[in-house]
C-alpha positions in Angstrom: 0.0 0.0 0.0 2.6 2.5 1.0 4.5 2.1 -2.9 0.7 2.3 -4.2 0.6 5.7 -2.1 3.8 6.8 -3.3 2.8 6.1 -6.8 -0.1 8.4 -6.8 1.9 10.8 -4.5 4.2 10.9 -7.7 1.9 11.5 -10.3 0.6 14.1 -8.3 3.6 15.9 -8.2 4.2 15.5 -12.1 1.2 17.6 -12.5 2.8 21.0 -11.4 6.4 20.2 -13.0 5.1 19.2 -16.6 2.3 22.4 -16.0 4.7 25.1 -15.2 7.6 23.2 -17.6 5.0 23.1 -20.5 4.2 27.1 -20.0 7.9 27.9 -19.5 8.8 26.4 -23.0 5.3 27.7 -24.7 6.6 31.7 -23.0 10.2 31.0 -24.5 8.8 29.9 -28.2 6.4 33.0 -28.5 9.7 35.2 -27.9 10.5 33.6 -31.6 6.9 33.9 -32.7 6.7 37.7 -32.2 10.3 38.5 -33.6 10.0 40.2 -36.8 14.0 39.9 -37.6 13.0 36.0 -37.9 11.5 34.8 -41.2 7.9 33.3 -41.9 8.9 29.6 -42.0 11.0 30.4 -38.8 8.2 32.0 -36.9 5.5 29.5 -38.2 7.9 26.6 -36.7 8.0 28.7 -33.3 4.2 28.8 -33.4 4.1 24.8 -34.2 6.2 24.5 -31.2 4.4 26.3 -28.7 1.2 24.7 -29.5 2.5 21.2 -29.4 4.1 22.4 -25.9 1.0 24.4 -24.8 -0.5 20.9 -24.9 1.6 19.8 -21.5 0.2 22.2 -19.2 -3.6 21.6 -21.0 -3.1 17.9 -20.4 -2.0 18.4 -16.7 -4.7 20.7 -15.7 -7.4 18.1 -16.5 -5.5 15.3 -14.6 -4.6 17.2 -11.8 -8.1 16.6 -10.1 -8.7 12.9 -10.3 -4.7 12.1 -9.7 -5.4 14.6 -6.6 -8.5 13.0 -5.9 -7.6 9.4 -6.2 -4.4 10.2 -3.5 -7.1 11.8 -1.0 -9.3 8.9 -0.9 -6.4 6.7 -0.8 -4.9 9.0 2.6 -8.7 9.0 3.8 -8.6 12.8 3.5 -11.5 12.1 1.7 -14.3 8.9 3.0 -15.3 8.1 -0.7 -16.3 4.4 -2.2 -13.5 3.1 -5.1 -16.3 3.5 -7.7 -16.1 7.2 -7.1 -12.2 7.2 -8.1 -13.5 5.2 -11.1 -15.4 7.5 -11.8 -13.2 10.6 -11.8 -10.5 8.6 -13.9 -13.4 7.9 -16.9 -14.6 11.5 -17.0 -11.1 13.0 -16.7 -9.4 10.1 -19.7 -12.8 10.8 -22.0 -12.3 15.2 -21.2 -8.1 14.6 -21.9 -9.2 12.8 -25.2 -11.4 15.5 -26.3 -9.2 17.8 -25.6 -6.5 16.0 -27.7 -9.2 15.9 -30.7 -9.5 19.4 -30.3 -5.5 19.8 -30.4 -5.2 17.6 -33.7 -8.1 18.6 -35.9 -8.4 21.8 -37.3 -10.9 24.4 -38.9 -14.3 23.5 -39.0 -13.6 19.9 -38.3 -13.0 20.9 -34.6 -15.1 23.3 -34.2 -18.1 21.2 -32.2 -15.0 19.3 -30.4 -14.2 22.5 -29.3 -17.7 24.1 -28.9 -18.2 20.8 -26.6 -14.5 20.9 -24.8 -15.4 24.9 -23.5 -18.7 23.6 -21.9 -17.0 20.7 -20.2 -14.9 23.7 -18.8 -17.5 26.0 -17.3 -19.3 23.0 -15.9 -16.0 21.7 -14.1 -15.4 25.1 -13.1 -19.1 25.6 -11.6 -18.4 22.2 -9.7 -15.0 23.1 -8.3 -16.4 26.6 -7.2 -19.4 24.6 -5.7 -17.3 21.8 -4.0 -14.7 24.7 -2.5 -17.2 27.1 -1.4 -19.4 24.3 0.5 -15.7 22.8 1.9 -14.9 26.1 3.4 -18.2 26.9 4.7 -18.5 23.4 6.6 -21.4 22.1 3.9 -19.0 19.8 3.3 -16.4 17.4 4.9 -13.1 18.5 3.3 -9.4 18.9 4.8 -8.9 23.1 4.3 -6.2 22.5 2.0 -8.3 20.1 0.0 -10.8 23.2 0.0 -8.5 26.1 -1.2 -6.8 23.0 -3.7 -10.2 23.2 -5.6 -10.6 26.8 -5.8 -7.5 27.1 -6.9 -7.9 24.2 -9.8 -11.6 26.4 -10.8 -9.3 30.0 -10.9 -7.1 28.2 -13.4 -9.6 26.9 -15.8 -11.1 30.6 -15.6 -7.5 32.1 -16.4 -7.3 29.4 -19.4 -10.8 30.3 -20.8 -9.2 34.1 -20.1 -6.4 33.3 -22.3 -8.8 31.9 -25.3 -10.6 35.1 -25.2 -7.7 37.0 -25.4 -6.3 35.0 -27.8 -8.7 35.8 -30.2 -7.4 38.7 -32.3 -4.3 36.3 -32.7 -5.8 34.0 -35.3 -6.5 35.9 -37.8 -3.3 38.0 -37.5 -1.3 34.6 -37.9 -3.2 33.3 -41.2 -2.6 36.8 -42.7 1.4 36.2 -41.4 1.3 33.0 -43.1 -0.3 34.3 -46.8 0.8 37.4 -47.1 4.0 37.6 -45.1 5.3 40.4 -42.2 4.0 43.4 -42.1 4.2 46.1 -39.5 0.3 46.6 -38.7 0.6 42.2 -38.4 3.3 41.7 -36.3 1.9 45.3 -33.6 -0.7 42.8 -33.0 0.8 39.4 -32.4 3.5 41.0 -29.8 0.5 43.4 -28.7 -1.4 40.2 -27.9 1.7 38.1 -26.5 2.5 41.0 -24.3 -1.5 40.9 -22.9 -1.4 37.1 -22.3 2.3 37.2 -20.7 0.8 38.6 -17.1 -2.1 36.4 -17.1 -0.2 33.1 -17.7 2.6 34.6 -15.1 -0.9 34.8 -12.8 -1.6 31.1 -13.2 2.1 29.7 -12.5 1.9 31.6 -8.9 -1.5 30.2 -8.5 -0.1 26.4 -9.9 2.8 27.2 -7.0 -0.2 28.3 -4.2 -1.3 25.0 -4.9 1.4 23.0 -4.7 2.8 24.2 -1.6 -1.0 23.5 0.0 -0.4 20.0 -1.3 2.7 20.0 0.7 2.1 21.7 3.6 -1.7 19.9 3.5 -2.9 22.4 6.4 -6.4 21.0 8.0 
């Protein structure tokens, strides 16, 4: 039992290293993206880079919860039945596969995948809100730490759907980058919207660290 624990203590951990690794590398290949001394090709590669990166922290952030949630039960922090962990694993493997799907197809193609993946988002982040509120107000039986983990987890899936929206004058100023070359007007708005982004993904890492060290410390 106590290599199963430190198993799932493990993969618990990982979450926060490959999350704040993955947005480290994605912050260092937009420094390429946004350089206008660097050619097309060259910046189009730094953009196929970070989003293949990006895909690291994205992947983390919707296993953190049932890897989390799985090693509460398992240190009875939590008094749950094994068909709840079950449960968390399916809908957290079937949410990580759509959110691959999204990742891989483009255009219209993805467009319900991803219609469908930003719903699953609100709905885990009404949950979390939910689950952390009632924690912290006694409505529920959770460990404080376990309480404050979760509100934590929902402000991160708000500061992701933050980033998408502010994301969005991006797209259309990388297609144009990529048929009609650099210009001046293109490139003022893909380091204009780097430079918005950069604070809020800076705001996420200190939240990812908040979290970690409340794993650590795991105050009651």
């Amino acid at each position: 039992m106590e290599y199963g624990i430190a198993f799932l203590t493990l993969l618990h951990v990982l979450i926060p290293i490959y999350w704040l690794g993955g947005d480290l590398g994605a912050f260092y290949s937009a420094r390429f993206l946004i350089d206008p001394k660097r050619s097309v090709p060259e910046r189009m590669m730094a953009l196929t880079i970070l989003n293949n990166i990006d895909m690291a922290p994205r992947t983390t952030l919707i296993l953190a919860f049932p890897t989390g949630f799985t090693l509460a039960v398992a240190k009875g922090w939590l008094a749950l039945p094994s068909i709840a962990i079950v449960a968390a694993w399916v809908a957290g493997l079937v949410w990580l596969a759509l959110a691959w799907t999204v990742h891989l197809k483009h255009g219209p193609a993805g467009k319900t995948y991803k219609q469908v993946d930003i719903a699953i988002r609100y709905v885990v982040l009404a949950g979390l809100l939910a689950s952390g509120i009632a924690g912290l107000l006694g409505a529920l039986s959770l460990p404080l730490f376990i309480a404050l983990k979760l509100l934590i987890l929902a402000f991160c899936i708000s500061i992701g759907l933050l980033v998408r929206r502010q994301l969005v004058p991006l797209f259309p100023a990388i297609i144009a980058l990529k048929q009609n070359g650099a210009t001046p007007e293109g490139d003022r708005i893909i380091k204009e919207v780097i430079g918005i982004t950069t604070p809020t993904v800076m705001t996420l890492w200190v939240a990812v660290l908040i979290a970690s060290f409340l794993g650590l410390a795991t105050p009651v």
